[in-house]
Every structure is written in C-alpha cells, then in structure tokens.
C-alpha positions as a Markdown table, in Angstrom:
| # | Residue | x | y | z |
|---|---|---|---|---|
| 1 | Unk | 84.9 | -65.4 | -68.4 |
| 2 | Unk | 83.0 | -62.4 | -67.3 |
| 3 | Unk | 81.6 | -62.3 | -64.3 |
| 4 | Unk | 77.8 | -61.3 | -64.2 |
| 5 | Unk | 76.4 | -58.1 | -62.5 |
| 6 | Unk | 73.1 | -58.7 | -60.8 |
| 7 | Unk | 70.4 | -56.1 | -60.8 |
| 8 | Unk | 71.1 | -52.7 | -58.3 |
| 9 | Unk | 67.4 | -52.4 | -57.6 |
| 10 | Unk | 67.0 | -56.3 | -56.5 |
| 11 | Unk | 70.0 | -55.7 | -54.5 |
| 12 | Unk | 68.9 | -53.1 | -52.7 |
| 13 | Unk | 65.5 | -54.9 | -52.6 |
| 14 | Unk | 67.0 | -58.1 | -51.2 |
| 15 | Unk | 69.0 | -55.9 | -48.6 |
| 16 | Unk | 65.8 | -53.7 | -47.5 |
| 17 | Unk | 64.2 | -56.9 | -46.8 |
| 18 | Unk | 67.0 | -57.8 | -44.3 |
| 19 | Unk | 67.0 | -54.8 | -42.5 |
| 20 | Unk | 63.7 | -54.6 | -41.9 |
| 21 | Unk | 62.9 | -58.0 | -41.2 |
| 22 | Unk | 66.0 | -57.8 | -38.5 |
| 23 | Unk | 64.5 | -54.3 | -37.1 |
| 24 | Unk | 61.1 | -56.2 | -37.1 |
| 25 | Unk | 62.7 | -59.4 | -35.1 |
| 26 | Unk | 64.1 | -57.3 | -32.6 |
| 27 | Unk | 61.2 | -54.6 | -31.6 |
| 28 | Unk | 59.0 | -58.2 | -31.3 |
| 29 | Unk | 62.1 | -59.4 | -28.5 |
| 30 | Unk | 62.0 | -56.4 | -27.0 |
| 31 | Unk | 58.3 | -56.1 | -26.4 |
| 32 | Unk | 58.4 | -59.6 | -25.4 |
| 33 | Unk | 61.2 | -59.2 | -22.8 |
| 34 | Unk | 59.7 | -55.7 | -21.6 |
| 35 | Unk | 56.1 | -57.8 | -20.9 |
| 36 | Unk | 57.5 | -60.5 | -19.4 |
| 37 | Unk | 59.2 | -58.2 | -16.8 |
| 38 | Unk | 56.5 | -56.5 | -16.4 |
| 39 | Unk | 54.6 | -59.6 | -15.6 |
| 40 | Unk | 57.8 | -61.1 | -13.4 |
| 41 | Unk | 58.1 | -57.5 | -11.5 |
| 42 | Unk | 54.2 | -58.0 | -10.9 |
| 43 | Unk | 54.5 | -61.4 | -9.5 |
| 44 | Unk | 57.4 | -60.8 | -7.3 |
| 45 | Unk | 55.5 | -58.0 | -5.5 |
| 46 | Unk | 53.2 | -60.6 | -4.2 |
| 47 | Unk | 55.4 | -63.5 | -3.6 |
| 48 | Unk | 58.8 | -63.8 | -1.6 |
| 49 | Unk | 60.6 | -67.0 | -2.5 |
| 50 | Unk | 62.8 | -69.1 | 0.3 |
| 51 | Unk | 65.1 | -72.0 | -1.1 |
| 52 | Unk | 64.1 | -75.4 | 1.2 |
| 53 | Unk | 67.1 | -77.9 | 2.3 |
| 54 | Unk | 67.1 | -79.6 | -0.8 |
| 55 | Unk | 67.4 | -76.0 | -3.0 |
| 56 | Unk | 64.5 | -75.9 | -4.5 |
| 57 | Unk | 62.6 | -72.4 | -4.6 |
| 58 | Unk | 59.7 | -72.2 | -2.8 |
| 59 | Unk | 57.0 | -69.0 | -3.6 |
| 60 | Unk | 55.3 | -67.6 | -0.1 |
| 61 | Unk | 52.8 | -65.4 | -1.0 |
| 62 | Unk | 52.7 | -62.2 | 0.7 |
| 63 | Unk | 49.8 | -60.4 | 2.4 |
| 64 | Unk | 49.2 | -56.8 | 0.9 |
| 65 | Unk | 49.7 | -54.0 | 2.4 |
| 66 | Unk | 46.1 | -52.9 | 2.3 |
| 67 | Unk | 45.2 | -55.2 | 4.5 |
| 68 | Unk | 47.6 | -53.4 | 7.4 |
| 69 | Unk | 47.5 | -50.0 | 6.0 |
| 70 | Unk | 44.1 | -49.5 | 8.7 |
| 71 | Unk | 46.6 | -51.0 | 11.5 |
| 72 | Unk | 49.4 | -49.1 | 10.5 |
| 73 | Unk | 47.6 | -45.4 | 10.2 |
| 74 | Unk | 45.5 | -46.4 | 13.4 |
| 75 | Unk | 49.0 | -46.9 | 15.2 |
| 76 | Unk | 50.5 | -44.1 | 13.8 |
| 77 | Unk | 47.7 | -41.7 | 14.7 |
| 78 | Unk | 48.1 | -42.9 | 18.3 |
| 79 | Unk | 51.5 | -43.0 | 18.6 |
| 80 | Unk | 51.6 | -39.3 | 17.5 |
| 81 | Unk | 48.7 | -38.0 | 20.0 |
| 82 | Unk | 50.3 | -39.7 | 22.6 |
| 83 | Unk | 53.8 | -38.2 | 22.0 |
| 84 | Unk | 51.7 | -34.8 | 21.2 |
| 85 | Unk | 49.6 | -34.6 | 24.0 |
| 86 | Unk | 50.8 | -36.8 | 26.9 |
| 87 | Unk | 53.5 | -34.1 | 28.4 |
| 88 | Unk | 55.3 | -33.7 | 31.9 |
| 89 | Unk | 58.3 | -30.8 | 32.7 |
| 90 | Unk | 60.4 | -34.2 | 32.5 |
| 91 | Unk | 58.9 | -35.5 | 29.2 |
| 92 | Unk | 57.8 | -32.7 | 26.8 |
| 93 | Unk | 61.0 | -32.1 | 25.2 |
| 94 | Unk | 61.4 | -35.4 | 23.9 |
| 95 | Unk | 58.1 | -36.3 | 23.2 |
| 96 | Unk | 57.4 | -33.3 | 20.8 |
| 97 | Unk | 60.6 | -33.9 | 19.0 |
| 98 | Unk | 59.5 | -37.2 | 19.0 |
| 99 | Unk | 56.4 | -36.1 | 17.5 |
| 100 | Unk | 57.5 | -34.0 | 15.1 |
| 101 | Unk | 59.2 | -36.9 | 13.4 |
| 102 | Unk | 55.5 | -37.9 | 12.8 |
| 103 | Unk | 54.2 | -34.9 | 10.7 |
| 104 | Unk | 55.3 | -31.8 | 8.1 |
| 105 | Unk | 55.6 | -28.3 | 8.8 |
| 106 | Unk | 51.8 | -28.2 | 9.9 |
| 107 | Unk | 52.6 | -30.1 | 13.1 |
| 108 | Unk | 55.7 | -28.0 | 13.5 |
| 109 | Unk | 53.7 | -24.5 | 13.2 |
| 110 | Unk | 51.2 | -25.8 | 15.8 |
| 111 | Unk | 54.0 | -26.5 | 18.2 |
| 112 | Unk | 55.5 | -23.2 | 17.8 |
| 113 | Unk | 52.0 | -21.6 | 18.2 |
| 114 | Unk | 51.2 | -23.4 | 21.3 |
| 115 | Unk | 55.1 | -22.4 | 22.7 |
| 116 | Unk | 54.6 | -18.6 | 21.6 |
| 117 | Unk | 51.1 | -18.6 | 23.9 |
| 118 | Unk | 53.0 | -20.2 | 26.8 |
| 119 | Unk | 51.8 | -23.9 | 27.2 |
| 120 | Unk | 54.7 | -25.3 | 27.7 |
| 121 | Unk | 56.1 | -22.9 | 30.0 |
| 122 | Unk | 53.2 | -23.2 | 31.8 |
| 123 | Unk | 53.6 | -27.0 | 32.0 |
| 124 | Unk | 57.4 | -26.9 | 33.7 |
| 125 | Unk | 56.8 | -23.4 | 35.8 |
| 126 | Unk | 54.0 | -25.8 | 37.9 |
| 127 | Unk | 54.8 | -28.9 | 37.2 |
| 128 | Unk | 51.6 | -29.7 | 35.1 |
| 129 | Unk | 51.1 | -33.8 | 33.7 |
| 130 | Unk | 49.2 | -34.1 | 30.8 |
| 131 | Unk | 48.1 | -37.7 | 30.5 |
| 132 | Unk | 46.4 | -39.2 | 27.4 |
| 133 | Unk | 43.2 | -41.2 | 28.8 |
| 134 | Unk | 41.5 | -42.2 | 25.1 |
| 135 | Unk | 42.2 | -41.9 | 21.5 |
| 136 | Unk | 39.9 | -42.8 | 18.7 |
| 137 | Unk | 40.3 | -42.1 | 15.2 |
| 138 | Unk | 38.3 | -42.4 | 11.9 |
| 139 | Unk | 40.1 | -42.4 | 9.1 |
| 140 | Unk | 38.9 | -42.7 | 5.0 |
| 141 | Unk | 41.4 | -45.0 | 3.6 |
| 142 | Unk | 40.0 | -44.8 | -0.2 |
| 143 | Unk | 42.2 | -41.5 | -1.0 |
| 144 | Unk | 45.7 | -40.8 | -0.8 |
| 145 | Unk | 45.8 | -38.4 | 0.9 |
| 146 | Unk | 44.0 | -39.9 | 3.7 |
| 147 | Unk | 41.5 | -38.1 | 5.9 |
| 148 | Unk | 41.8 | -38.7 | 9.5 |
| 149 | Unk | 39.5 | -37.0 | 12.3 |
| 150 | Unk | 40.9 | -37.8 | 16.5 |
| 151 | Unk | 39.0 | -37.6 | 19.5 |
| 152 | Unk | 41.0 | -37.2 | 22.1 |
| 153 | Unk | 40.7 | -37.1 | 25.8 |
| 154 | Unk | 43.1 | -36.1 | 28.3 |
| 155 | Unk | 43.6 | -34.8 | 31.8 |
| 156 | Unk | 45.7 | -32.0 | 33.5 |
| 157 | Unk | 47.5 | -32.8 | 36.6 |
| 158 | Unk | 47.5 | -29.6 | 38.9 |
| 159 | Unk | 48.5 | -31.1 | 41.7 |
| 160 | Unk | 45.2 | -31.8 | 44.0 |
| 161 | Unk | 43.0 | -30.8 | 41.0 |
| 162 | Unk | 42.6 | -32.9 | 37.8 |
| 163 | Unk | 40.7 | -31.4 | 34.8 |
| 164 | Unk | 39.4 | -33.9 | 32.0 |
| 165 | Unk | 39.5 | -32.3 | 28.5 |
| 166 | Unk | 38.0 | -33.8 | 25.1 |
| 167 | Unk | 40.1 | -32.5 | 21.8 |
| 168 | Unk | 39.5 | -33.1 | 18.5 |
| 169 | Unk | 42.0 | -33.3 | 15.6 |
| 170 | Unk | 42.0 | -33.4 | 11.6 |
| 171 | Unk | 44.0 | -33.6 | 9.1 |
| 172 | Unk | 45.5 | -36.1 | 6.2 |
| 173 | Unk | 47.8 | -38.6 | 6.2 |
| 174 | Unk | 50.6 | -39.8 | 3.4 |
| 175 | Unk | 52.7 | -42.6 | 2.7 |
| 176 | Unk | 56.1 | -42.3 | 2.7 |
| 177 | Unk | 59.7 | -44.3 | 3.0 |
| 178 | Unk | 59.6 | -45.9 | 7.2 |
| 179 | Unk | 62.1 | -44.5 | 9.0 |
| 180 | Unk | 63.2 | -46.9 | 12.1 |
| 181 | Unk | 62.7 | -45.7 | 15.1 |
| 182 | Unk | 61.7 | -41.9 | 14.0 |
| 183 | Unk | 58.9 | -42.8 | 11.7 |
| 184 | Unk | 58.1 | -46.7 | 11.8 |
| 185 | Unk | 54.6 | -46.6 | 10.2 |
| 186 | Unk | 56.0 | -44.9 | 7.0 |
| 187 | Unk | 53.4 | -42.3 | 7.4 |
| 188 | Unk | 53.5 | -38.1 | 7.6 |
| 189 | Unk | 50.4 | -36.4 | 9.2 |
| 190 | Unk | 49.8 | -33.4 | 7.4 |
| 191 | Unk | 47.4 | -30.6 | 7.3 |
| 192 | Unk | 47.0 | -31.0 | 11.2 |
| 193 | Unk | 45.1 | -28.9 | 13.4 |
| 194 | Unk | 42.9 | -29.0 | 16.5 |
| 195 | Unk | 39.0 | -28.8 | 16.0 |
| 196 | Unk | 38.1 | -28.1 | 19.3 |
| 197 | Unk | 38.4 | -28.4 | 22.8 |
| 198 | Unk | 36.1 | -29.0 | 25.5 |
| 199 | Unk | 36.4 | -29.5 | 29.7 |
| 200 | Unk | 34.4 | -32.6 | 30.4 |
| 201 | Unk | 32.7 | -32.0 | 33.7 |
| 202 | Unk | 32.8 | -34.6 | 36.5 |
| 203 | Unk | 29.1 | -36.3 | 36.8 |
C-alpha cells in the first residue's frame, strides 16, 4: 500500500501559518505583560502596601513628593546659609565642610575665593562671630533646575561692636540621591554666588 505524499507548497503553507500565528501570540503576551508593568510600576509609586493581622494587604496611599519638594528646598536653602554664613574661630571649619556637602564645585570656588582674600583668617586672628539673624528665600519650583534667590542677614561680632549686614544669594538647585547626615534634602545648590552685600545701619 503506498503511502500518499501531501502537497510541499500546502505544507509549507500549513507550517507558515504556525509560525506566524505563534510569533503573533507571543509579541501580543509580551505587550500585554510590558503594559501591565508599566501600569503596576505606576501604581506602586503612589501606594505602599502593609499586611493587617489577619494578612490581608492593605494599599496606603502616599503623598507626592511635590507637595514637600517647597519644604524640602526651603530647608535645604537654610540649612546651607546657616552652615555658610553663621562662623566662629571654633565653628568655621566644620561648618564649611559641612556646607560644602550642600553644593558643586560653585560653592567650593566661592569658599576658596573668600579664604585666598583672608576672611577666614580674619575671623580666627580676632575672634570674629558671624551669626545668621534671617533667611528668606524664593525659589521657582516649575523647572528643574530650580531658581533660588536668598536674602540674608547677619551680624559681625567685633567684640564691643556689632555690624548688621544684608546679602543676597542666587543660584539653582537639583535633585539628587539624599545622603544621611551629609546631604538629607537630596538636593545640590549649584551655580551659587553672592549678589550683593549691604551694612544695614542702626536706626
């Protein structure tokens, strides 16, 4: 009995169909899966999930960061201008190291400006403190990077005489990974420098 030969063409007909009907299958799985992590990813950066006593999962929705990023740069700005500015001959060398934690190479280039014209040797040869009074900053949060302009005032401690200075500071501001206890805010100032400064007579 001989055994009969089907056609090569429908063969490779009925095989093409097969192979592109699995190829088909599995691009539309794998679109699926890549949407629904996507949409899971999504999801989980505005929910955390805690597992009650009885272990079922319950979603907490979190609040964005938006809504502290004007806390966070505010406190960041301070923090900085206070570790900046407010200096003693016990202080200073922490608190600029300290500072410099806080912003790039700008902030740096300042520091070694103001050392190269003396201020600091100034501050420790008579015993000058520099004490932050007020700081307030405006800042445009619509831009990375953000703008930031500081007012601050300050006084000089000569001893018997006190001088009262107003300084004002600009620069910009980016996010970046938080870095306990150097950099807590997660925030660099960058393109820093001073405006101008003033001596605020007594009235």
């Amino acid at each position: 009995m001989k055994i009969p030969y089907q056609n090569i063409y429908q063969v490779l007909r009925t095989n093409r169909f097969i192979v592109l009907s699995s190829v088909i299958c599995s691009a539309v799985v794998c679109i699926i899966s890549v949407v629904m992590v996507i949409k899971l990813h999504r999801e989980s950066q505005n929910n955390a999930f805690v597992i009650n006593e009885e272990g079922n999962i319950i979603p907490l929705k979190l609040v964005k960061q938006r809504e502290n990023l004007k806390v966070e740069v505010l406190a960041h700005l301070e923090l900085f201008h206070r570790y900046f500015y407010g200096l003693n001959a016990n202080n200073y060398k922490n608190n600029i190291e300290k500072s410099l934690w806080l912003g790039d190479s700008s902030v740096s280039d300042l520091y070694q400006q103001k050392q190269a014209e003396g201020v600091y040797n100034r501050l420790l040869q008579y015993s000058l403190v520099q004490k932050v009074i007020t700081i307030d900053s405006q800042v445009d949060l619509q831009n990375q990077p953000y703008q930031f302009s500081t007012t601050i005032v300050f006084e000089i401690n000569r001893g018997s005489v006190t001088d009262r200075y107003e300084l004002k500071t600009a620069g910009k501001l980016l996010q970046v990974d938080r870095n306990f206890p150097h950099n807590p805010h997660g925030l660099l100032i960058t393109d820093f420098f001073e405006n101008s400064l003033s001596k605020i007579n007594p009235e």
